[in-house]
MMTF fields as JSON, N, C-alpha, C and O atoms, coordinates in Angstrom:
{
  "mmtfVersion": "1.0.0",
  "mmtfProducer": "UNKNOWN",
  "numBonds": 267,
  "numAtoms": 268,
  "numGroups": 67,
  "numChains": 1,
  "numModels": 1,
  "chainsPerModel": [1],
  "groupsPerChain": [67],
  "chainIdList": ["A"],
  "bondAtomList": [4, 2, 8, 6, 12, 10, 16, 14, 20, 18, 24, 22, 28, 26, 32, 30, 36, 34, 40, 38, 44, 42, 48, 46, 52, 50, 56, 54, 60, 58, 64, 62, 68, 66, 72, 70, 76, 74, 80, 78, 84, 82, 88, 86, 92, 90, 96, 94, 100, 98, 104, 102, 108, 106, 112, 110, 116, 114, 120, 118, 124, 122, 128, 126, 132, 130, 136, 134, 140, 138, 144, 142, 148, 146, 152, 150, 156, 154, 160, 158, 164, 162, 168, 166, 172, 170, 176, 174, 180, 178, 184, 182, 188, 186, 192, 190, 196, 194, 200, 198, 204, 202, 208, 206, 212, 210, 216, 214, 220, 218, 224, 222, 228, 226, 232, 230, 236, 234, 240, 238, 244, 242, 248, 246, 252, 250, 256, 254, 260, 258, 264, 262],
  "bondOrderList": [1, 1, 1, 1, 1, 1, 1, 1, 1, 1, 1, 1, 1, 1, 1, 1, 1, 1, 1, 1, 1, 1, 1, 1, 1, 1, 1, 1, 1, 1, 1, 1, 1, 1, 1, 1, 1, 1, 1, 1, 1, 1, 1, 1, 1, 1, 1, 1, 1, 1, 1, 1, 1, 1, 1, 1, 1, 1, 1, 1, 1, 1, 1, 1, 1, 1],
  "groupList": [{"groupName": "UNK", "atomNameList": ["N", "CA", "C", "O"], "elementList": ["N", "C", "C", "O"], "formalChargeList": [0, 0, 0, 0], "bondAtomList": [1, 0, 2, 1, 3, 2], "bondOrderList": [1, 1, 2], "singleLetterCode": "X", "chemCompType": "L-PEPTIDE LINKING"}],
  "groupTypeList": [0, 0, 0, 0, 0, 0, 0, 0, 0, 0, 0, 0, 0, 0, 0, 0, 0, 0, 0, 0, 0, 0, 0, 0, 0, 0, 0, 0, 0, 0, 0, 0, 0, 0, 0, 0, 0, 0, 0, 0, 0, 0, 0, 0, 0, 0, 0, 0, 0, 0, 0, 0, 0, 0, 0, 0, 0, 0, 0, 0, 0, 0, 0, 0, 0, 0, 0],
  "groupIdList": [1, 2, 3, 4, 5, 6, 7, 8, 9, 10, 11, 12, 13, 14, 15, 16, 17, 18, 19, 20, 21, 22, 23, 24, 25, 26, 27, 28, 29, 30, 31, 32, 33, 34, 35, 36, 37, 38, 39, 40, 41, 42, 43, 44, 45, 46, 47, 48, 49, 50, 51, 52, 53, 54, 55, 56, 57, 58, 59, 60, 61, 62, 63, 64, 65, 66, 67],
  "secStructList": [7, 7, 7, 7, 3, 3, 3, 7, 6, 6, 7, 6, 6, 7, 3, 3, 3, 7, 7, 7, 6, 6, 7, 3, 3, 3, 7, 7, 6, 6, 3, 3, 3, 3, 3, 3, 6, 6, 3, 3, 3, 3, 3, 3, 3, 4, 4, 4, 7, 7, 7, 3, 3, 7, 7, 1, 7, 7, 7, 7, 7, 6, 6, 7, 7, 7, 7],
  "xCoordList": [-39.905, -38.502, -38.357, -38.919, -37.404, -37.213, -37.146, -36.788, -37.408, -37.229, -37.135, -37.564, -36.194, -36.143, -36.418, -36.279, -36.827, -36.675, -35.936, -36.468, -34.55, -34.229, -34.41, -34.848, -34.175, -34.966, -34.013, -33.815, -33.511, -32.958, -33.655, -34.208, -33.68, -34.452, -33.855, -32.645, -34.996, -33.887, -33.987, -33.675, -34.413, -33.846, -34.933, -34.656, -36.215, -36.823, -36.673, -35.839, -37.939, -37.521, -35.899, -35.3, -35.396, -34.366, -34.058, -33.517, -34.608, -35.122, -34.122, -33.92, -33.483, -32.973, -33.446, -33.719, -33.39, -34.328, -33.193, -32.425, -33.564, -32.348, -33.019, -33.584, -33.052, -33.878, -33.084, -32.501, -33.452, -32.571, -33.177, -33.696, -33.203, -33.883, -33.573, -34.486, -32.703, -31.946, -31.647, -30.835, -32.179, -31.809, -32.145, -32.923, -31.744, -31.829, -31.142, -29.936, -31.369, -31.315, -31.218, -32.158, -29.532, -29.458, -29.618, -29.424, -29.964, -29.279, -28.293, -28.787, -26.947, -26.263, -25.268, -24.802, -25.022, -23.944, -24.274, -23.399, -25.304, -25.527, -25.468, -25.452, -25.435, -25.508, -26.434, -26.961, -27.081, -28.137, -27.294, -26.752, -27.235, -26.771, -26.946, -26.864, -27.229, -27.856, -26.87, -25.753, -27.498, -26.057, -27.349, -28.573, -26.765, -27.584, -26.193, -25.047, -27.051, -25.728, -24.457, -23.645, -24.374, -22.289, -22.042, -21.217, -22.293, -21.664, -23.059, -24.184, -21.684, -22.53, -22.196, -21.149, -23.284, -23.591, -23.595, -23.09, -24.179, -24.773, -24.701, -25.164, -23.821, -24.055, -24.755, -24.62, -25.478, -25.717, -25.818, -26.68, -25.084, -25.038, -26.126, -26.781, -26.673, -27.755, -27.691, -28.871, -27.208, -26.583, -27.434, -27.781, -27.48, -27.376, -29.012, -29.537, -29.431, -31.222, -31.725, -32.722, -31.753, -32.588, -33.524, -33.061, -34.718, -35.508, -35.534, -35.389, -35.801, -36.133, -36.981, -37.298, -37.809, -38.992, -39.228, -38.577, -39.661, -39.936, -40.939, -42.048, -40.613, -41.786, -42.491, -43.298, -41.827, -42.692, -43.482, -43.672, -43.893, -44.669, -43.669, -42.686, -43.678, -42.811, -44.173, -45.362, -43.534, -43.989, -44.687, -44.237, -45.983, -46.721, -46.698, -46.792, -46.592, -46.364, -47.1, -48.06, -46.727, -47.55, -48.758, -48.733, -50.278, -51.141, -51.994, -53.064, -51.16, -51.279, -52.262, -52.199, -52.884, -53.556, -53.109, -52.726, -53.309, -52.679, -53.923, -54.777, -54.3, -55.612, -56.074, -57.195],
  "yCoordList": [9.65, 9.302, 8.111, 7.022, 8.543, 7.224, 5.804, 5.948, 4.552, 3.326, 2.471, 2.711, 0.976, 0.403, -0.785, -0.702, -1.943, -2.99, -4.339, -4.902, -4.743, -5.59, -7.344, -7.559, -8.442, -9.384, -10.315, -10.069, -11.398, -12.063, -13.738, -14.321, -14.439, -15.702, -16.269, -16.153, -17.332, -18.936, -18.474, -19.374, -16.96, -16.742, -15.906, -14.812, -16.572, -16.108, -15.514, -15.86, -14.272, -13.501, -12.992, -12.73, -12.91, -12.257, -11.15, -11.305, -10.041, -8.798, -7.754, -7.74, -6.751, -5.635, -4.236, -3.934, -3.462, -2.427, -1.229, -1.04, -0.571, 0.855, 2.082, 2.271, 2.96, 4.39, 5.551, 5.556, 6.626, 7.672, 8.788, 8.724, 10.025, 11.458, 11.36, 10.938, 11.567, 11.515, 10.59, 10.739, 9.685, 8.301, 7.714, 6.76, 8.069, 7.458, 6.288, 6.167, 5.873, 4.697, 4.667, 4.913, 4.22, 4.213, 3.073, 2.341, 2.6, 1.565, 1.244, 1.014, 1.224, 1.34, 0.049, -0.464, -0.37, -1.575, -2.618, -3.462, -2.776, -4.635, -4.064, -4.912, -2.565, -2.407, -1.928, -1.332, -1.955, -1.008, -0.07, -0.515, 1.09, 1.761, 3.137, 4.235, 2.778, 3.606, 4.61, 4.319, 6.112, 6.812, 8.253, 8.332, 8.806, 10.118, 11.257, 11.243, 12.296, 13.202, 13.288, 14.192, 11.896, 12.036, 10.94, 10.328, 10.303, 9.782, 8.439, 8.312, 7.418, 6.169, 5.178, 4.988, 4.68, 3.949, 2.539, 1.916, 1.994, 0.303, 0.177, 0.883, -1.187, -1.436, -3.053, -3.724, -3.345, -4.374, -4.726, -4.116, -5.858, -6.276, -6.992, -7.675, -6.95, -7.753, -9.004, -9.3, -9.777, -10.951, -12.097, -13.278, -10.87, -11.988, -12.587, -13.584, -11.865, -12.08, -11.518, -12.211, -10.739, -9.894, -8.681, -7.598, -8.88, -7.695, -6.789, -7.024, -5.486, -4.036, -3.712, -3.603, -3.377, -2.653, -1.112, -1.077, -0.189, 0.952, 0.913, 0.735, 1.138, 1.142, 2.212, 2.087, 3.481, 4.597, 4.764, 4.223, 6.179, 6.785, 7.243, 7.521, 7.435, 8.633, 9.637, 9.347, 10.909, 12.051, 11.947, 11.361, 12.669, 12.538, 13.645, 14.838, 13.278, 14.53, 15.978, 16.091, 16.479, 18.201, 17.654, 17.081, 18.23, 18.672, 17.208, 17.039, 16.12, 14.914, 14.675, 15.556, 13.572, 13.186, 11.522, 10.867, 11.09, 9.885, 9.423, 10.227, 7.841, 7.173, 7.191, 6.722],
  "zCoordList": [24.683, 24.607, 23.659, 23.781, 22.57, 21.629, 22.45, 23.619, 22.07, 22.647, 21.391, 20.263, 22.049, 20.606, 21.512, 22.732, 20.865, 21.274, 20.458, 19.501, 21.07, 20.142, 20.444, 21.574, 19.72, 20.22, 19.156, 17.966, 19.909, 19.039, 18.465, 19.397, 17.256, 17.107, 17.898, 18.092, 18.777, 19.555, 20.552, 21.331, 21.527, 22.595, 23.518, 24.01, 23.689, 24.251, 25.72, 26.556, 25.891, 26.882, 26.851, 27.894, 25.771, 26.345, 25.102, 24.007, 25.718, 24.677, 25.551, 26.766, 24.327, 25.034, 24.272, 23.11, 25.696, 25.245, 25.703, 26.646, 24.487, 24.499, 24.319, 23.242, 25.209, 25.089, 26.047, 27.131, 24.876, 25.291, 24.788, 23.673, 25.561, 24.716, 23.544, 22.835, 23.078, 21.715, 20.904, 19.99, 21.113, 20.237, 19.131, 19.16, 18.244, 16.882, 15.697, 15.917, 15.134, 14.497, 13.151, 12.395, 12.635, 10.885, 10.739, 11.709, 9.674, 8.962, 7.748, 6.644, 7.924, 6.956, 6.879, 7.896, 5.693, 5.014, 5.699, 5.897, 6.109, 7.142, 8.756, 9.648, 9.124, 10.627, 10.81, 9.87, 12.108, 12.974, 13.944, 14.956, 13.605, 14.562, 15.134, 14.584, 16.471, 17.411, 17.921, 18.351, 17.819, 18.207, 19.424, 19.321, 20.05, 20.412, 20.546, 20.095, 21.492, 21.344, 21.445, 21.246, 21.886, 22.002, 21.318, 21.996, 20.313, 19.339, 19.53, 20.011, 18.539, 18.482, 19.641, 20.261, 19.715, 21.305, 21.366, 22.3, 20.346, 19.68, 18.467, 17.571, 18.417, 16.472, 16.821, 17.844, 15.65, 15.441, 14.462, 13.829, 13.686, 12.683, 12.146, 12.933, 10.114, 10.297, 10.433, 10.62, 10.459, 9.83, 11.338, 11.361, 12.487, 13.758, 13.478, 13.976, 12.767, 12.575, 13.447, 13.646, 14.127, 15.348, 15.057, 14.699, 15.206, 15.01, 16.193, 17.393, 15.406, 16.125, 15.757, 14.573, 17.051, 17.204, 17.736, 18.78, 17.597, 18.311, 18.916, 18.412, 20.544, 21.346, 22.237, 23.159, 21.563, 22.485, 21.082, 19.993, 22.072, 20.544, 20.006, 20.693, 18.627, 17.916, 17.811, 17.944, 17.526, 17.306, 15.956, 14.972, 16.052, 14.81, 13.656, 13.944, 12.571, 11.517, 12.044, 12.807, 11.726, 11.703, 10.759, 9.67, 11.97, 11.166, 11.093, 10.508, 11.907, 11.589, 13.553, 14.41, 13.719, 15.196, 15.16, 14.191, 16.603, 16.668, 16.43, 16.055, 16.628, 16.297, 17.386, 17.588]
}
């Protein structure tokens, strides 16, 4: 199941984590935004400085093995 982890500077331990069967992640004009099957769910702008991480597995190419 997709997972993201977001994390803002200055603000330890205080991480939010968003996961959903379907959940995927653009990045477009300065936003992060997370949408699954019924539309978009989370925006985040870049500006706040917050990194995202992905923390499940993603699925590995065809033809491809994990390490």
């Amino acid at each position: 199941m997709p997972a993201y982890v977001i994390s803002q500077p200055g603000q330890s331990g205080e991480e939010v984590v968003i996961e959903d069967q379907q959940l995927t992640v653009d990045f477009q004009s300065g936003w992060a935004l997370f949408s699954d099957d019924n539309g978009l769910c989370f925006a985040l702008p870049d500006d706040l400085g917050a990194t995202i991480q992905r923390v499940d597995n993603p699925p590995t190419e065809l033809g491809q093995t994990s390490p």
